[in-house]
N, C-alpha and C positions, 0 to 999 in steps of 0.2 A: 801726353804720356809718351815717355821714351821707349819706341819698340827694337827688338833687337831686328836684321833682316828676315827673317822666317819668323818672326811671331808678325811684324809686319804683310807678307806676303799672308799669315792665316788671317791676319784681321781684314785684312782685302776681302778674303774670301767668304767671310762672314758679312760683311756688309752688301756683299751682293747675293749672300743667302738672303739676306732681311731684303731688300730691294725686289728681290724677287718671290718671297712671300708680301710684301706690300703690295705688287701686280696682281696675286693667283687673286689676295682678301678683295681688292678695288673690282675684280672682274668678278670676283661672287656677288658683291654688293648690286653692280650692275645688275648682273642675272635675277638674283632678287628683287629688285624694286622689279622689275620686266615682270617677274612672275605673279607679285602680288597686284597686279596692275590688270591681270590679264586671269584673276580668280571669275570664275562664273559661279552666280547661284544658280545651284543644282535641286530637283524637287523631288529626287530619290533620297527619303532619311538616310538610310545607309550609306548614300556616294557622299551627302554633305558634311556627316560625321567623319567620315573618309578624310574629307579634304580638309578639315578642320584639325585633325591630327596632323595633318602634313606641314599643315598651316603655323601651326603651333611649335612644332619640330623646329622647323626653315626658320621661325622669329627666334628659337632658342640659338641655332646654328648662328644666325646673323648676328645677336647681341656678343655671342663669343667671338667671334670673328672682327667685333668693333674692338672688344676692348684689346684683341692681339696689336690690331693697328696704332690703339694709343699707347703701347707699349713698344711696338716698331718704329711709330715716329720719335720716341721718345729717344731709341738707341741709336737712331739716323743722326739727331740732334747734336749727339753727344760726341760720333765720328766727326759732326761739321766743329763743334767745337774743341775739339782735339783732345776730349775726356772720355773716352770709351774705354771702357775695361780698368775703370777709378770704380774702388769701392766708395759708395755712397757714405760707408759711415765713417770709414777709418782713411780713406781717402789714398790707400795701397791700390798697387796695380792689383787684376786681379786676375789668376793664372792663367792662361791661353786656353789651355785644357778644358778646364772649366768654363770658358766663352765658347769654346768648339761646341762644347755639349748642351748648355744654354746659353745661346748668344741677349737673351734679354735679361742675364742675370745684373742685378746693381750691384751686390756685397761679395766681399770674399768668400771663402767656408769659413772663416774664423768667426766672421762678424755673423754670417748668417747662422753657425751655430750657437752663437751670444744670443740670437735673437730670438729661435725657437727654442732655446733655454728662456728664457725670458715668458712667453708664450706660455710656453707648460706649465711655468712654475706660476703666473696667472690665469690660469683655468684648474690650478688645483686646490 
């Protein structure tokens, strides 16, 4: 993808956003496994229901947290392969603005409103 110098300069800058949300997810993940590792059974019902909530939470938190990552590595991919910011469907750049504000966006607005057009008119 051909960038101009400042949309290049913003795509830098996004990719070390993502670089650096791939850090904070990898040091939660850590943190996590540490924690589940280090659950005691408790023989207060009310503490183990406690932790069983917490427990639950952390596993919801984690599983989001993975699929950010398979979505980050995905958009890391695409800087190494010199297509970041290619709409997936129509294969147009896709405006900077729009990467500023979701950097793991794939489609443009045009495509992506084609497709929750699509969506709608399939759930109605």
């Amino acid at each position: 993808m051909k960038h101009t110098e400042n949309n290049g300069s913003d795509l830098d800058l996004i990719k070390q956003s993502l670089l650096m949300q791939k850090s904070e997810i990898l040091n939660k993940n850590f943190e996590f496994k540490s924690q589940q590792s280090t659950l005691s059974k408790t023989s207060d019902e009310a503490d183990a229901v406690t932790q069983e909530l917490a427990s639950n939470l952390s596993i919801q938190l984690h599983e989001r947290d993975r699929h950010s990552l398979v979505l980050i590595e995905k958009a890391l991919s695409k800087f190494a392969n010199d297509t970041y910011g290619m709409c997936e469907a129509c294969e147009d750049p896709i405006d900077v603005r729009r990467l500023k504000a979701r950097p793991l966006a794939t489609l443009c607005i045009s495509c992506m409103e084609d497709q929750e057009t699509l969506q709608k008119t399939t759930l109605q």
